[in-house]
C-alpha positions as CSV (number, residue, x, y, z in Angstrom):
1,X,103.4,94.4,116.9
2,X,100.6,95.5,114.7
3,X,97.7,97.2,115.9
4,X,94.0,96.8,116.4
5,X,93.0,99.3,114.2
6,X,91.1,98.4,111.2
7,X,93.4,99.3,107.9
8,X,90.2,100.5,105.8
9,X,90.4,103.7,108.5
10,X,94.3,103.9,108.6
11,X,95.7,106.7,107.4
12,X,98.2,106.0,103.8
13,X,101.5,107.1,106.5
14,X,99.6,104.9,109.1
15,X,99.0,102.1,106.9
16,X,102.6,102.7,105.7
17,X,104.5,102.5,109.1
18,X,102.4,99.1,110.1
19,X,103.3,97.5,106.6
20,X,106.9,98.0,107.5
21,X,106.6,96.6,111.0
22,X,104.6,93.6,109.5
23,X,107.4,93.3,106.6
24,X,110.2,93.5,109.3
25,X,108.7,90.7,111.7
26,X,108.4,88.5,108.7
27,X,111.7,88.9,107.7
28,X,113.1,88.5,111.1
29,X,111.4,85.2,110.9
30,X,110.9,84.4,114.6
31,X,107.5,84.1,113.9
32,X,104.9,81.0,114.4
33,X,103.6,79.4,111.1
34,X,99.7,80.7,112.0
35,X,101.2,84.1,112.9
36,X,103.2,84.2,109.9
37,X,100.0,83.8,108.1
38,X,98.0,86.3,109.9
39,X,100.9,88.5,109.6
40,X,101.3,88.6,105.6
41,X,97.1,89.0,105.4
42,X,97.3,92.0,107.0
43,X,100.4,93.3,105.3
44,X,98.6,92.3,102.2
45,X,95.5,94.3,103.2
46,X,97.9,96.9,104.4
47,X,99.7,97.2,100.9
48,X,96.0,97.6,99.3
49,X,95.2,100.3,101.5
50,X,98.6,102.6,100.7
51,X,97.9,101.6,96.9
52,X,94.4,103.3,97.0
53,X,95.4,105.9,98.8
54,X,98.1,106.8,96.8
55,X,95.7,106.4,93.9
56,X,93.3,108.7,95.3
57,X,95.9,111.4,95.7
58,X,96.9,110.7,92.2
59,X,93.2,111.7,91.0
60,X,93.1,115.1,93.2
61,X,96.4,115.7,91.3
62,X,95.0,115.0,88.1
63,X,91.6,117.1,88.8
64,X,94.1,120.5,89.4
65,X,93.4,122.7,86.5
66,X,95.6,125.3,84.8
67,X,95.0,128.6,83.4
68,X,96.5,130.2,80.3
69,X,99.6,130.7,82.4
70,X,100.0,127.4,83.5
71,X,98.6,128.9,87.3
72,X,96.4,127.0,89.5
73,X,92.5,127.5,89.1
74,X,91.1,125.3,91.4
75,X,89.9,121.7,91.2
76,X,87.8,119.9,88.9
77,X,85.2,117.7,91.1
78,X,85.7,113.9,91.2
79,X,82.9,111.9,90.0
80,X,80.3,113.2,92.4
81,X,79.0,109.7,92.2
C-alpha cells in the first residue's frame, strides 16, 4: 500500500521503504494493469527522489574540508545560489 504523501517531501529512508513496498507489489504481480501503471510511476518518481538525496549527501560530503592533519575544519558552503 503506498501512501499519500507527496515523494518530493519524503524523506531518502522514507522514499526508500515505499520504493520497496511499490517494487514488492509489482513483483507479486497481483496487481490490475492501471494499478500496475500507477504503481511503477511512483516507484519511478520514488527512485528519483533517493537518487537526489543520496546526491545531495554526496555534495555535503564533498564540501568537508581537511586541515594539515587530515582533521575536520568545517564545511565549505554549497553554492549559495
Amino acid at each position: 500500500m503506498t501512501t499519500e504523501t507527496p515523494v518530493t517531501e519524503m524523506s531518502f529512508e522514507q522514499a526508500m521503504q515505499e520504493l520497496e513496498r511499490v517494487v514488492d507489489q509489482l513483483e507479486r504481480g497481483d496487481v490490475a494493469l492501471d494499478a500496475s501503471i500507477a504503481l511503477y510511476e511512483r516507484g519511478a518518481a520514488l527512485k528519483k527522489r533517493c537518487e537526489d538525496e543520496l546526491k545531495r549527501a554526496e555534495e555535503k560530503v564533498a564540501a568537508i574540508t581537511l586541515d594539515a592533519n587530515g582533521q575536520p575544519t568545517g564545511t565549505q558552503p554549497l553554492d549559495a545560489g
